[in-house]
C-alpha positions in Angstrom: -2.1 1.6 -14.9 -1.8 1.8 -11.3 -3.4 5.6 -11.5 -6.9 4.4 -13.2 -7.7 2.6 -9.7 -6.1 4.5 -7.4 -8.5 6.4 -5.1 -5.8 8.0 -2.9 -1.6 8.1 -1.8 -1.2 9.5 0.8 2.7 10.2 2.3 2.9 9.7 6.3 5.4 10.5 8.5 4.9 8.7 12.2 7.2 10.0 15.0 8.5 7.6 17.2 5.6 6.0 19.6 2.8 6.7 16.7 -0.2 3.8 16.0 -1.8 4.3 12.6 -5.0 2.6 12.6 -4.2 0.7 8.9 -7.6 -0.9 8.9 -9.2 0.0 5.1 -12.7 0.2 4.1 -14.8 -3.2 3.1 -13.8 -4.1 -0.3 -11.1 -1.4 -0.5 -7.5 -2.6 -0.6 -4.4 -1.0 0.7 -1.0 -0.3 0.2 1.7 0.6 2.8 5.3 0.8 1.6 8.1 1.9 3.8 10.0 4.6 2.3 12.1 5.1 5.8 12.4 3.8 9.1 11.4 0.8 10.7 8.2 -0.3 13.3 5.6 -2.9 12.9 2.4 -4.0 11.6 0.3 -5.5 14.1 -3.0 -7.2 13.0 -6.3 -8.3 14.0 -5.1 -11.3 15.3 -2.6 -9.4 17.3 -0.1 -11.0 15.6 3.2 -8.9 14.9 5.1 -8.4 11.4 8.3 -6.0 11.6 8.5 -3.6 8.9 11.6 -2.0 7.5 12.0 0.1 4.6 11.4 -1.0 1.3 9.1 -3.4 2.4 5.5 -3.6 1.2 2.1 -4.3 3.7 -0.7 -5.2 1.7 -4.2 -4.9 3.1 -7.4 -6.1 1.5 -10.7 -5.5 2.4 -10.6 -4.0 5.6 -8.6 -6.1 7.2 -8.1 -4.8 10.5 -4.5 -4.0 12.2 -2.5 -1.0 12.9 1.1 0.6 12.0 3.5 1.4 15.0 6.3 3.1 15.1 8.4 1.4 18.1 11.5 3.2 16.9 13.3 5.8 18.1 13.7 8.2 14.5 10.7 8.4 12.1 8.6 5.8 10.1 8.0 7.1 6.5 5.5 5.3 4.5 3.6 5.7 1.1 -0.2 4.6 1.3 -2.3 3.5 -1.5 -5.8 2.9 -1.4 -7.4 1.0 -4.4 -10.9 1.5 -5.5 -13.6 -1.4 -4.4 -13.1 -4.4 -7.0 -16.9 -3.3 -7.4 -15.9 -0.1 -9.7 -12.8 -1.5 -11.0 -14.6 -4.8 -12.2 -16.7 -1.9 -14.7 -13.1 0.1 -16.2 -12.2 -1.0 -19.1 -9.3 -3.6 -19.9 -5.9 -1.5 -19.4 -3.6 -3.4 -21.9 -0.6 -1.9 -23.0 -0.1 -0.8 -26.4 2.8 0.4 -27.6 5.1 -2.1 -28.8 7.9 -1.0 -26.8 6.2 -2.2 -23.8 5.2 -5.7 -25.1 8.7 -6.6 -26.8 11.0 -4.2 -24.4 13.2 -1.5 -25.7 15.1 -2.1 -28.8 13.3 -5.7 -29.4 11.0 -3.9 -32.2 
């Protein structure tokens, strides 16, 4: 479902010493997940949240803060940004339908 409000993925690779600027759009909300590598997330606040991979960084509504890469190898990160709750509110309901999905596989 995650493709009917996806506006964009976009794969980054940050070499060491890198700053992203992970601040979205208003009413846009982002995705960050680390695929490789470690660094941080530092937000508006200034506050600072290590990052290592497999984790996730959600960011809603353009929250402010940046990615860093204080590493010495690469930071490899998948980003999502989601359409404005404004355009999704108007999609239609995405329920699953084949049974499959709603009883798991081989509970038909």
């Amino acid at each position: 479902m995650l493709h009917s409000e996806c506006e964009a993925i976009d794969y980054l690779r940050l070499p060491p010493g890198t700053v992203r600027d992970g601040r979205g759009r208003a009413g846009v909300e982002a995705i960050w997940f680390v695929l490789s590598g470690q660094g941080r997330f530092v937000d508006a606040a200034d506050r600072s949240y290590p990052l290592r991979t497999g984790d996730l960084l959600f960011s809603s509504d353009g929250t402010g803060g940046s990615v860093r890469n204080d590493s010495t190898g690469p930071l490899e990160l998948l980003s999502f940004a989601l359409l404005p709750a404004a355009v999704t509110d108007r999609l239609p309901a995405r329920i699953p339908t084949a049974p499959w999905l709603l009883a798991g596989a081989g509970h038909e």
